[in-house]
VEXSE-147793 format. One record per residue (C-alpha): x, y, z; residue number from 1. Coordinates in pm, 1 decimal, padded with zeros to 6 digits. Each point is the difference from the previous one (the first is absolute). Last residue first. Layout:
% residues N
         c1         c2         c3   seq
          X          Y          Z   NUM
...
END
This chain:
% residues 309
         c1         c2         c3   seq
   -03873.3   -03419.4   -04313.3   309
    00314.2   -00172.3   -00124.5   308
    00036.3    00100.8   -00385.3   307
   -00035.9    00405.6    00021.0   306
    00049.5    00000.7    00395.5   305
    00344.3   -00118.1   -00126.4   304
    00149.3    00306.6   -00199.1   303
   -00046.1    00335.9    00206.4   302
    00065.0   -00103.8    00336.8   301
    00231.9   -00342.8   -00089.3   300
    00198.9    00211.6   -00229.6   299
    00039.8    00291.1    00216.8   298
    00093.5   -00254.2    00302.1   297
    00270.7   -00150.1   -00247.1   296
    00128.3    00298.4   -00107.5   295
    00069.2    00118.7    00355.4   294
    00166.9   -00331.9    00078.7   293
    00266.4    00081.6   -00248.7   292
    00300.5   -00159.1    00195.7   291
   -00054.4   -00319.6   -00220.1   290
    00062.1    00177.8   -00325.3   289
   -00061.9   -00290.9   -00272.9   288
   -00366.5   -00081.2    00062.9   287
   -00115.1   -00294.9   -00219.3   286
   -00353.2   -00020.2   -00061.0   285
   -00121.2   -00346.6    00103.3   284
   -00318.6    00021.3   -00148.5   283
   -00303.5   -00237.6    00044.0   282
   -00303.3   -00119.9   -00204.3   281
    00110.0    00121.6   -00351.2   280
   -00233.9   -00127.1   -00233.2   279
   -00015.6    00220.6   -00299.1   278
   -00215.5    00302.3    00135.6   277
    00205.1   -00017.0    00307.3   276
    00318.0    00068.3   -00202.5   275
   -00209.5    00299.9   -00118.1   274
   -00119.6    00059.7    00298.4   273
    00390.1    00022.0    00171.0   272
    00065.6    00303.9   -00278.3   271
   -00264.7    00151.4    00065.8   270
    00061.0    00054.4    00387.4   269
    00343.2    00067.5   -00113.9   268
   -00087.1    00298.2   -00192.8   267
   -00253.5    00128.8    00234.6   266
    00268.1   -00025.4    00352.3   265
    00314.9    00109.6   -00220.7   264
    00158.1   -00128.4   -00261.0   263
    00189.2   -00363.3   -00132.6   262
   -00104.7   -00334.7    00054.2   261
    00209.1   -00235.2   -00215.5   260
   -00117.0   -00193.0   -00287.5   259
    00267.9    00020.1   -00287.9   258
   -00236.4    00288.8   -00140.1   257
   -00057.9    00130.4    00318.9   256
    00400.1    00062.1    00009.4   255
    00006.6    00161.4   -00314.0   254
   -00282.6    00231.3    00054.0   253
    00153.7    00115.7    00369.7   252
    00344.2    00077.7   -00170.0   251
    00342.3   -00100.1    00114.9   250
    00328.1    00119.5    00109.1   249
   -00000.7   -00223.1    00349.8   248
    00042.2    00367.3    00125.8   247
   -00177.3    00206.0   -00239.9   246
   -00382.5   -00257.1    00080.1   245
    00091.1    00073.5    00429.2   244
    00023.6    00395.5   -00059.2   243
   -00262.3   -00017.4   -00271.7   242
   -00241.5   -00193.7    00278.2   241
    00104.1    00271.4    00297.7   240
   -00142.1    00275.6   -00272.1   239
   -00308.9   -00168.3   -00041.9   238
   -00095.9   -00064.4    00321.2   237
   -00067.2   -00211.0    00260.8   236
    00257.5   -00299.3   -00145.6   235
    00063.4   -00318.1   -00117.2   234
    00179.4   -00182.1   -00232.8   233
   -00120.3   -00333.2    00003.5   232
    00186.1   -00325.4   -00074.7   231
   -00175.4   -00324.4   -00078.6   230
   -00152.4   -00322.0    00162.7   229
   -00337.7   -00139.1   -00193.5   228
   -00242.5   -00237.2    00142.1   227
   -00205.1   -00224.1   -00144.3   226
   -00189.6   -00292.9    00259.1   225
   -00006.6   -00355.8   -00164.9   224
   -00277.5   -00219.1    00105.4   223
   -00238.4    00268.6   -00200.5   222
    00179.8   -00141.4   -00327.8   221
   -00216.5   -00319.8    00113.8   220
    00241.7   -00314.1    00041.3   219
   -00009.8   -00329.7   -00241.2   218
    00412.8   -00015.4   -00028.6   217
   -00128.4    00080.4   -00354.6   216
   -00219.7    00272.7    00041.6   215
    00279.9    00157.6    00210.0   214
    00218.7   -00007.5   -00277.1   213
   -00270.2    00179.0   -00222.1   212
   -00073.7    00244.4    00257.6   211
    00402.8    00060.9    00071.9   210
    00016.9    00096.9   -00364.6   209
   -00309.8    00236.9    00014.8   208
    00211.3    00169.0    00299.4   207
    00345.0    00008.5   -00203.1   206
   -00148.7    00153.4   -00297.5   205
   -00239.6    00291.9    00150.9   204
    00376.9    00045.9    00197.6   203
    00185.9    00085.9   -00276.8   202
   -00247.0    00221.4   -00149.9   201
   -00064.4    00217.2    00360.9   200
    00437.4    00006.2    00038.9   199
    00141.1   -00199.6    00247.9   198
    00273.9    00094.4    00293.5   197
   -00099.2   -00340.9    00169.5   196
   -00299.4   -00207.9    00013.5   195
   -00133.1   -00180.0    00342.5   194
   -00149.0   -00311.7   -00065.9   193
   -00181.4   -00089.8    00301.6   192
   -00172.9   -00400.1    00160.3   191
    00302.8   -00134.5   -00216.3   190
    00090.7   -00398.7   -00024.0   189
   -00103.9   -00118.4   -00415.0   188
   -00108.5    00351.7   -00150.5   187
    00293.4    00182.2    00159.3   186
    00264.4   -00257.7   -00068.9   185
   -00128.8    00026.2   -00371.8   184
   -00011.5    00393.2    00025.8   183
    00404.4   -00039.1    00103.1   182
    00152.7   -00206.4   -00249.9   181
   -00130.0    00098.6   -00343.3   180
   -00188.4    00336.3    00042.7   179
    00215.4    00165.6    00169.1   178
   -00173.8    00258.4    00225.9   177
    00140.0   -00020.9    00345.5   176
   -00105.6   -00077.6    00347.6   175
   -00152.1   -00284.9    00182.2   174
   -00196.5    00003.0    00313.2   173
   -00067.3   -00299.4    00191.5   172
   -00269.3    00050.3    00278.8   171
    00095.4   -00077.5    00309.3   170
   -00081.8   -00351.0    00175.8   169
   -00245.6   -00256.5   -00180.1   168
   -00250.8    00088.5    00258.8   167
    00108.0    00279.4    00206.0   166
    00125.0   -00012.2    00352.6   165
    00261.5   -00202.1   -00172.5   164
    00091.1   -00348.6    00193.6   163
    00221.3    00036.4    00289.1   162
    00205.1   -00207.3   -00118.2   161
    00086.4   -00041.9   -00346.3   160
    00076.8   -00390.8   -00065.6   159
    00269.7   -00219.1   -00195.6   158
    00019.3   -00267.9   -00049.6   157
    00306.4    00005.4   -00256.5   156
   -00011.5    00284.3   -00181.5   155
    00223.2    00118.7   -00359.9   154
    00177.2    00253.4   -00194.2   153
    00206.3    00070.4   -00288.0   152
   -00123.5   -00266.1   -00257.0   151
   -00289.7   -00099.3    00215.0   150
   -00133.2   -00283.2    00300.7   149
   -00271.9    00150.4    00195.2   148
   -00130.0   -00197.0    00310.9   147
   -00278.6    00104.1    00168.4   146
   -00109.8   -00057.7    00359.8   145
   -00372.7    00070.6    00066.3   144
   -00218.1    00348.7    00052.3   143
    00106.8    00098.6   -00358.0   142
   -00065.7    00325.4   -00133.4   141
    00274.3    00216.6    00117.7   140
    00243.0   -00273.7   -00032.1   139
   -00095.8   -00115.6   -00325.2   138
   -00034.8    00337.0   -00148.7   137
    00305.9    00125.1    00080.2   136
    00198.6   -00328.2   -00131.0   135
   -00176.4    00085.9   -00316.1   134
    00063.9    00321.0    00001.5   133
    00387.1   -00020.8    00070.9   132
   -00021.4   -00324.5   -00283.8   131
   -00094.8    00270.3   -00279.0   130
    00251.1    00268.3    00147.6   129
    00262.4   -00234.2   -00035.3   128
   -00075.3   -00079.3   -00398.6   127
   -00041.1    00363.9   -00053.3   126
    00360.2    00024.6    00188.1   125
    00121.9   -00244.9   -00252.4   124
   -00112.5    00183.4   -00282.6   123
    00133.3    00367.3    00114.8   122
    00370.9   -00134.9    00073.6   121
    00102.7   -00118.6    00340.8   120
    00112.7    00292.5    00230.3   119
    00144.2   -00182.5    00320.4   118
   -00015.1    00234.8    00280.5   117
    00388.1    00133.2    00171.4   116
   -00158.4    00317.4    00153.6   115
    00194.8    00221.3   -00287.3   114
   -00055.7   -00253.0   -00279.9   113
   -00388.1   -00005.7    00060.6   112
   -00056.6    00370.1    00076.6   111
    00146.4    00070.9   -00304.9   110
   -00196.5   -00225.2   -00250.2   109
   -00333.4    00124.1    00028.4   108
   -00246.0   -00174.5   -00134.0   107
   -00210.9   -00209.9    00244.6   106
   -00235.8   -00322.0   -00095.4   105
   -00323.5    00124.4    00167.2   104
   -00262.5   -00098.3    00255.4   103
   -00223.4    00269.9    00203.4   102
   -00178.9   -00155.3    00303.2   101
   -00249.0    00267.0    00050.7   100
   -00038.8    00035.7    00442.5    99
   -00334.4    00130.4    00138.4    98
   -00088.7   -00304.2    00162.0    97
   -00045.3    00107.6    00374.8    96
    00338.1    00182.5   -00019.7    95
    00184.8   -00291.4    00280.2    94
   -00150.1   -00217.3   -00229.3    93
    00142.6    00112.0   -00331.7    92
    00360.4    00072.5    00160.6    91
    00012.6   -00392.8    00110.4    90
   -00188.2   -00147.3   -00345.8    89
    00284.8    00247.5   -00198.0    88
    00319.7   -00087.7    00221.0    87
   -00064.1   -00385.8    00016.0    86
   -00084.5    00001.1   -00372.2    85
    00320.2    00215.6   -00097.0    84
    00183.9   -00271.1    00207.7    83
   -00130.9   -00286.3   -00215.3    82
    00043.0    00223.5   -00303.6    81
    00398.6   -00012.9    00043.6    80
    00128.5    00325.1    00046.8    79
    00137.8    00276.0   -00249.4    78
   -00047.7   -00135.7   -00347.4    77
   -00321.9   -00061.3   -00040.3    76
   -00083.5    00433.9    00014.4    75
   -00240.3    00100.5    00252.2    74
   -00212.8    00247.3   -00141.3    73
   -00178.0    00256.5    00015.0    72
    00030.4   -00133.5    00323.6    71
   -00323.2    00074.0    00254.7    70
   -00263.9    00218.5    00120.6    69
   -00338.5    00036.7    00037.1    68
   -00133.4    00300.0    00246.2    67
   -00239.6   -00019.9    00309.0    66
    00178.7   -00078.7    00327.6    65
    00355.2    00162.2   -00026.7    64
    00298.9   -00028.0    00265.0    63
    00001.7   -00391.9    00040.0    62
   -00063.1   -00091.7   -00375.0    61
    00230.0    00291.9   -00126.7    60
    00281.5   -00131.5    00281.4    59
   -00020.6   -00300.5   -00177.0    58
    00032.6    00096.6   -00303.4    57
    00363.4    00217.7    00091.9    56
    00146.5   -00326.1    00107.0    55
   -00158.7   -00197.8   -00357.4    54
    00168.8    00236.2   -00182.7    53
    00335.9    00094.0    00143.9    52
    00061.3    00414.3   -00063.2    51
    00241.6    00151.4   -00235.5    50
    00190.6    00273.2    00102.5    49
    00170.2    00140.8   -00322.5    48
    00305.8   -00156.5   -00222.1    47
    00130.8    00265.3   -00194.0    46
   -00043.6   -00029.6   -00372.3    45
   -00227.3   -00292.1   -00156.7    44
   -00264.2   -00233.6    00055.9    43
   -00022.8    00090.4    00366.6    42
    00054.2   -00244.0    00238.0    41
   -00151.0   -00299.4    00227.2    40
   -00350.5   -00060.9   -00233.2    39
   -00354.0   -00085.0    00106.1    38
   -00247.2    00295.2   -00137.8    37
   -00240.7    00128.9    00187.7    36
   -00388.1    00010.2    00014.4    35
   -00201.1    00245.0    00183.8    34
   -00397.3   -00065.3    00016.8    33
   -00314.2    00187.3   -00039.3    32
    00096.2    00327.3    00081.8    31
   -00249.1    00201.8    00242.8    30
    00216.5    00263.7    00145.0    29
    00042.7   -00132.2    00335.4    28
    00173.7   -00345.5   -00082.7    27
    00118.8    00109.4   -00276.8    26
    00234.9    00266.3    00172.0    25
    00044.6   -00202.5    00289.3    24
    00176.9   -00253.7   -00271.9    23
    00263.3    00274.8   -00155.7    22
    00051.8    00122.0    00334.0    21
    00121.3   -00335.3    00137.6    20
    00127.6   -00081.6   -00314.0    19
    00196.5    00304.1   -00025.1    18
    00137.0   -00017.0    00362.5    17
    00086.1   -00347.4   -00031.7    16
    00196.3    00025.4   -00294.8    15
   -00035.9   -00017.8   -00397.1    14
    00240.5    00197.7   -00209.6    13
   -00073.0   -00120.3   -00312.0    12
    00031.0   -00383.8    00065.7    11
   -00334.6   -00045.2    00146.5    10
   -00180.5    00146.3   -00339.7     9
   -00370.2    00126.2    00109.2     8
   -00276.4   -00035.2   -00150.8     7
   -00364.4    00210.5    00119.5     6
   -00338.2   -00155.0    00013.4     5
   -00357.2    00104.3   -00193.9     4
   -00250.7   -00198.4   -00023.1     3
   -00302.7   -00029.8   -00248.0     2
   -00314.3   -00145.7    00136.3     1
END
């Protein structure tokens, strides 16, 4: 079955009000999950409110009891995996297992400098996020004391206690679409690939490229679940959708071209088949106006009952 979740970015604006409404929203309206993303500022201009991640996940596990959630995604650089672990297996069980772990190597350079985070260049924080799974996986999975003994990182008997309500913890979701570093990691430690701001030819490449990797770590390309998180422009109407397209001075054709969801309720429900139609389990759809609850419950009246029964 297709499903359909909303995006949102924690550093535009994020608060407690929003998130509570934002999550109550897709609680009741029949969303499938809400991800976030885990950053402490804006990329650019005035800094906005920009809501703790793994604070604000734990009041989604203890305020919701049916959607998936989680970081889309942590970046390495922030904490030390051993205390993302303890966060993830603690927020996960409290939800009744309906926590993503979503792993990534972080980008953005300002939030780094201005909360004093070291910024290591792109290769080495590949090489960090490689050992971050791995430590992940050995505590979630193992019921023993590990050791781990890295480049940037290591265990010494170490235990996760309590154990993971689910077996072999939280699923470990990894996003991006290169096709060098990141499908590899995928195909050797991922339960989710979640693709990013990707065009329909771009991604028919990526996904038979993860089956081939995967057919040499000896998984299935089912053990790998697709998803795709992109931007939608939403709206009731057509007139409210040229009002939204003139401000970020683009047009709908160009923008479903790159691979974002663009239209109203019967253009977007073809849009999201057609990324169905190529193996799309699960969208993240980004949702840039967090005080547009309105458009959300339109969306999830006249768009979801198409894909979730």
């Amino acid at each position: 079955m297709t499903q359909i979740g909303i995006m949102i970015e924690g550093q535009d604006g994020l608060n407690w009000d929003r998130w509570k409404r934002i999550l109550q929203t897709a609680e009741d309206s029949g969303y499938q999950c809400v991800f976030r993303s885990d950053h402490f500022t804006n990329a650019s201009g005035p800094h906005k409110d920009a809501l703790e991640l793994w604070t604000s996940l734990t009041y989604a596990a203890s305020h919701t009891s049916r959607i998936e959630f989680g970081p889309m995604v942590t970046p390495v650089t922030f904490r030390h995996p051993s205390m993302n672990v303890k966060y993830a297996s603690a927020i996960s069980d409290l939800s009744g297992g309906r926590l993503y772990m979503g792993m990534g190597t972080g980008w953005q350079d300002r939030e780094h400098e201005s909360f004093g985070i070291d910024f290591p260049e792109l290769s080495e924080r590949y090489e960090r996020l490689e050992e971050a799974i791995q430590i992940t996986k050995l505590l979630f999975e193992s019921d023993k004391p590990v050791d781990f003994s890295g480049e940037y990182y290591s265990l010494k008997d170490a235990l996760l206690l309590p154990r993971p309500v689910q077996v072999g913890g939280p699923p470990i979701l990894i996003g991006g679409n290169g096709p060098t570093r990141t499908l590899p990691l995928v195909a050797k430690y991922a339960k989710e690939w979640n693709a990013v701001f990707i065009d329909h030819e771009t991604y028919k490449e990526r996904t038979e490229s993860l089956n081939d990797m995967l057919e040499k770590q000896g998984r299935q390309p089912s053990d790998v679940k697709r998803s795709l998180m992109t931007r939608i422009f939403y709206a009731a109407d057509e007139d409210t959708l040229n009002t939204q397209l003139a401000a970020a001075n683009q047009t709908a054709d160009a923008l479903v071209e790159r691979g974002l969801m663009v239209g109203t309720a019967s253009a977007v429900i073809d849009q999201l088949g057609a990324w169905a139609e190529l193996g799309i389990e699960r969208f993240m759809l980004q949702w840039i106006d967090q005080d547009d609850i309105a458009g959300l419950e339109h969306m999830a009246a006249h768009v979801l009952p198409h894909f979730h029964g």
